[in-house]
Each structure stands twice: as structure tokens, then as C-alpha cells.
Legacy VTK file of the C-alpha trace (Angstrom):
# vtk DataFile Version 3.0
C-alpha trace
ASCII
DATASET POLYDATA
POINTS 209 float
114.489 115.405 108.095
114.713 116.067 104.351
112.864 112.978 102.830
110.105 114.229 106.288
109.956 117.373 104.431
109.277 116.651 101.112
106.409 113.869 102.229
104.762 116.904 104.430
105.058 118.671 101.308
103.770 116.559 99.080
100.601 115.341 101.362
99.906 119.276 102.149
100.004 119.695 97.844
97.934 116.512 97.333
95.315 117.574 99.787
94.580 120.894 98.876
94.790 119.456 94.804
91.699 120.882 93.670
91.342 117.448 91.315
91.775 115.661 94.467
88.670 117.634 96.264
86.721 117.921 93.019
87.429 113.780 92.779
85.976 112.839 96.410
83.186 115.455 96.205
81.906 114.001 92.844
82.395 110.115 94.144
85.995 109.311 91.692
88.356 106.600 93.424
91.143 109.047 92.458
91.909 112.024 90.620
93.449 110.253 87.498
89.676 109.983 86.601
89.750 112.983 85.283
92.904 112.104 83.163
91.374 109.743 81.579
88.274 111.636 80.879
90.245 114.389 79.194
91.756 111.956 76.991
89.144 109.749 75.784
87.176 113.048 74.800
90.023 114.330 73.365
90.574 111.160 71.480
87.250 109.514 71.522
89.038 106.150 73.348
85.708 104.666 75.220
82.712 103.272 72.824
79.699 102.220 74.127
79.466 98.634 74.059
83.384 97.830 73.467
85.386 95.270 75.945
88.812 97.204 77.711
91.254 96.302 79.974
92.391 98.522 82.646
96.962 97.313 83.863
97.836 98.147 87.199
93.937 99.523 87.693
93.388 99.767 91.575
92.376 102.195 93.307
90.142 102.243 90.121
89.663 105.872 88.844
90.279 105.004 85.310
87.862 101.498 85.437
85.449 103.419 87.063
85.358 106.033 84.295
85.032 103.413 81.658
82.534 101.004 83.514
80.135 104.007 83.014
81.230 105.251 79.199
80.993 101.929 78.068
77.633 100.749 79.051
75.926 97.515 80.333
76.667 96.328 76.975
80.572 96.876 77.725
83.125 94.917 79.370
85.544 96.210 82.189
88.354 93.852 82.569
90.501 95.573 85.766
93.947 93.885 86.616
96.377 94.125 89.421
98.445 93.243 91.966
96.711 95.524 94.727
93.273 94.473 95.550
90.699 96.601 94.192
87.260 97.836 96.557
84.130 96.431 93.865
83.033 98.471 91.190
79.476 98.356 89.484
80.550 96.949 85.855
84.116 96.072 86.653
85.453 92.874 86.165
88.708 92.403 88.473
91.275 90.228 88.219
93.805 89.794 91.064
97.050 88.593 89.426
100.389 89.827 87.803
99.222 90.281 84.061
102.239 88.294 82.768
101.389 85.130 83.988
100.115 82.576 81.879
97.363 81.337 84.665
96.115 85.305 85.290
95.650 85.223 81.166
93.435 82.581 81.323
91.189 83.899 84.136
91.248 87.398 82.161
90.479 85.647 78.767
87.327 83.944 80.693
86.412 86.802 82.169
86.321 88.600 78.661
84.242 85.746 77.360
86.035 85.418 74.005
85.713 89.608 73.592
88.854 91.163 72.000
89.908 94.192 73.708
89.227 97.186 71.931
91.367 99.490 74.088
94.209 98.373 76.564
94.892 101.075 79.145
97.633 101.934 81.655
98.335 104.233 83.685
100.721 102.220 86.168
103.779 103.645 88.244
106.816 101.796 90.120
106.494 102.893 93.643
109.254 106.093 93.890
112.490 105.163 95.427
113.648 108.621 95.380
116.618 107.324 92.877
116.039 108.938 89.330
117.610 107.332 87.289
116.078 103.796 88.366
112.865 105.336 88.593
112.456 106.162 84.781
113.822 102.742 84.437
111.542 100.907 86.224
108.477 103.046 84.660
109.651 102.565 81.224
109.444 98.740 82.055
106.008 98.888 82.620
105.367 100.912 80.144
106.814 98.156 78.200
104.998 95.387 79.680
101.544 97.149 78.601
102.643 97.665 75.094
103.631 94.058 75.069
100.176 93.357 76.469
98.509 95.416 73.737
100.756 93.869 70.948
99.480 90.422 72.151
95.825 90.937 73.049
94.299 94.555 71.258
91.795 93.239 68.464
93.028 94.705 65.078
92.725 98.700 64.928
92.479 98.279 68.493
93.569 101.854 70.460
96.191 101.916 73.410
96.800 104.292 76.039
99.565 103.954 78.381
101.308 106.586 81.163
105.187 107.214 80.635
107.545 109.880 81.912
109.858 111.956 79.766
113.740 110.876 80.198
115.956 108.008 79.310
114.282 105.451 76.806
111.166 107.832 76.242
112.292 108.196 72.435
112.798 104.660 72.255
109.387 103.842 73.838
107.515 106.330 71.666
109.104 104.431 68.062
108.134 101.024 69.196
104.525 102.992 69.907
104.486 104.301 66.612
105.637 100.754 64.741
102.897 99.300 66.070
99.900 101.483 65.335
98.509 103.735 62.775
98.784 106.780 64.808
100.707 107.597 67.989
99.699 111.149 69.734
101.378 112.760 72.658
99.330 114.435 75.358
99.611 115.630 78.952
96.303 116.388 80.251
95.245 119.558 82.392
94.707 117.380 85.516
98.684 116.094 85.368
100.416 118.147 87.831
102.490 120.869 85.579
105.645 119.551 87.677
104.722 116.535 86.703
107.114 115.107 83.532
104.590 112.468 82.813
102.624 112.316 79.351
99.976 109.868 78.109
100.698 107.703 74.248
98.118 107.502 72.485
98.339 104.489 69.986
95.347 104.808 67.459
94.316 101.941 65.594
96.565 98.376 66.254
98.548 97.378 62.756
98.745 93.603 61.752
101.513 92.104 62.796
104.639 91.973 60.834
105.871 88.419 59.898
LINES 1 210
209 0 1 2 3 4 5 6 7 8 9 10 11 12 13 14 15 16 17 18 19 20 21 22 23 24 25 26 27 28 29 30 31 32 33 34 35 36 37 38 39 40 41 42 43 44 45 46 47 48 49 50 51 52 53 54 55 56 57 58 59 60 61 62 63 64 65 66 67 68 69 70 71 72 73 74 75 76 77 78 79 80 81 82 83 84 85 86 87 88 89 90 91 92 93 94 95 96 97 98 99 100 101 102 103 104 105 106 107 108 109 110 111 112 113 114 115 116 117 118 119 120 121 122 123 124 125 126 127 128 129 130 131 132 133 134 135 136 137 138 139 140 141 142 143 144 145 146 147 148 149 150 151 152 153 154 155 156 157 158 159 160 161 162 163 164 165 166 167 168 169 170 171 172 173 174 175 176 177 178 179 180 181 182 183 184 185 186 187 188 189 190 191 192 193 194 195 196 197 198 199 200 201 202 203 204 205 206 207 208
């Protein structure tokens, strides 16, 4: 009856969002559009003409976003393990980002583009269990910094979703080692209940040897 509840709850709070009506009025696959839009003007992320890749991308709010900031001359590389409706200007990729056979499709389908920004805004589906929870979202986060390490062209910019808890501090130095600037911010369309923030990694650093 609880766990009844709290979904009631949540679907009457998700319904009446006003991001979520705003999002289906103006045509947005979700409401984490508008995330993303908040923090590329915020931290001028999306160039006209510049090749990104979009982890754990369907439904498609933020590649949708993108397709249309960066142009026909851009490339929209969108990757997951969900399939994803067609977008005009989005390049999707079907495939668990890790494996070597989905990083050659992706490196075809960039055409021998470098990434200029890696994105993620990826979450574990919510067992309801905290503490594995965090766990399992600070893994992805992980995996898409690991990503970004291995694929962002040089001065490259990252931008990945991670929730405040256990290995957040530890998440946000390996950030910061890696790129010249590292900038915390929760944007007005996160739900203010919400403990999850956005890194913003600013310009990839060479690699150490």
C-alpha cells in the first residue's frame, strides 16, 4: 500500500510538473530538455557545427535539444540501450556504449569527427534501496567520464548527471583532474527535492603519462 502510495504520488507530481506540460505543449521528448538548455546557455556547451554524443539518450530530450543548436553542419551521435523514436539530425546507436563492437558503429557513425562535448544525463532504474541507488548512479556516472577520458577531442567539454551522497566528492576530483575547469550546477527545471546536480567539465586536459 505504501510503495502504491508514493507511485500515485509521484505520477499526480509528474503530471501536473509545469516542465512536464510546458515540454509536451512545445513538442520536447521530455522535460530534461529544458535542463539541458539551461546549462548549455549557462555554459555555452552546444556550438554550431561541433559533433556530440548523447549516453543513455532515449527518450531523447537532451539529443533533440542539440540536433537543433548544433546545426546541419553538426553531428548528433545518441546511444542506448532503450530504443529511441527517430529524431531529425540524430544519429542513434542501439548498443551498450562499452562494447568494443557498439564503438565501432559509433566511430562510423561520427565519420572520423572527435566529439566536442560528451553528455549524460543517465539514471539506474530506482530500487527504492538508497544506498545502492547512489551506487549504481555513481557507476554510470563513471562509465561517462571514462567515455569522455577516452573519446572528448582535446579541450573537449563534458556534462554528466550525478546525485549528491556517497562517492560524490570522489567523483567530482577525478572531474576536476581531468579538465581545466569543473562547475557545479543544479538547474531551475531539477525538482528542488531532487539531490541531483549536473558537472560541468570545461575544456579536456592531455593525458597524463
Amino acid at each position: 500500500m505504501k510503495k502504491h502510495r508514493k507511485s500515485k504520488a509521484w505520477m499526480h507530481e509528474h503530471v501536473n510538473d509545469p516542465y512536464v506540460q510546458r515540454a509536451k505543449a512545445e513538442g520536447w521528448r521530455s522535460r530534461a530538455a529544458f535542463k539541458l538548455m539551461e546549462l548549455d546557455d549557462k555554459d555555452r556547451l552546444i556550438k554550431p557545427g561541433m559533433a556530440v554524443v548523447d549516453l543513455g539518450a532515449t527518450p531523447g530530450g537532451w539529443s533533440q535539444v542539440t540536433a537543433q543548436r548544433v546545426g546541419v553542419a553538426g553531428t548528433v551521435v545518441a546511444v542506448d540501450l532503450l530504443e529511441m523514436v527517430p529524431l531529425p539530425g540524430v544519429r542513434f546507436l542501439l548498443g551498450d556504449f562499452r562494447e568494443d563492437a557498439v564503438l565501432v558503429q559509433l566511430e562510423t557513425l561520427l565519420a572520423g569527427r572527435q566529439p566536442g562535448l560528451v553528455m549524460s544525463d543517465m539514471s539506474p532504474n530506482i530500487s527504492g534501496i538508497a544506498m545502492s541507488d547512489q551506487a549504481r548512479a555513481m557507476h554510470l556516472a563513471e562509465l561517462a567520464l571514462e567515455f569522455a577520458q577516452q573519446h572528448l577531442k582535446l579541450d573537449g567539454d563534458f556534462v554528466v548527471k550525478v546525485f549528491q551522497g556517497a562517492g560524490f566528492d570522489g567523483f567530482h576530483s577525478a572531474v576536476k583532474a581531468s579538465f581545466k575547469q569543473v562547475l557545479v550546477r543544479k538547474p531551475k527545471s531539477s525538482r528542488g527535492r531532487s539531490n541531483e546536480v549536473y558537472l560541468v567539465g570545461k575544456g579536456l586536459l592531455a593525458a597524463r603519462v
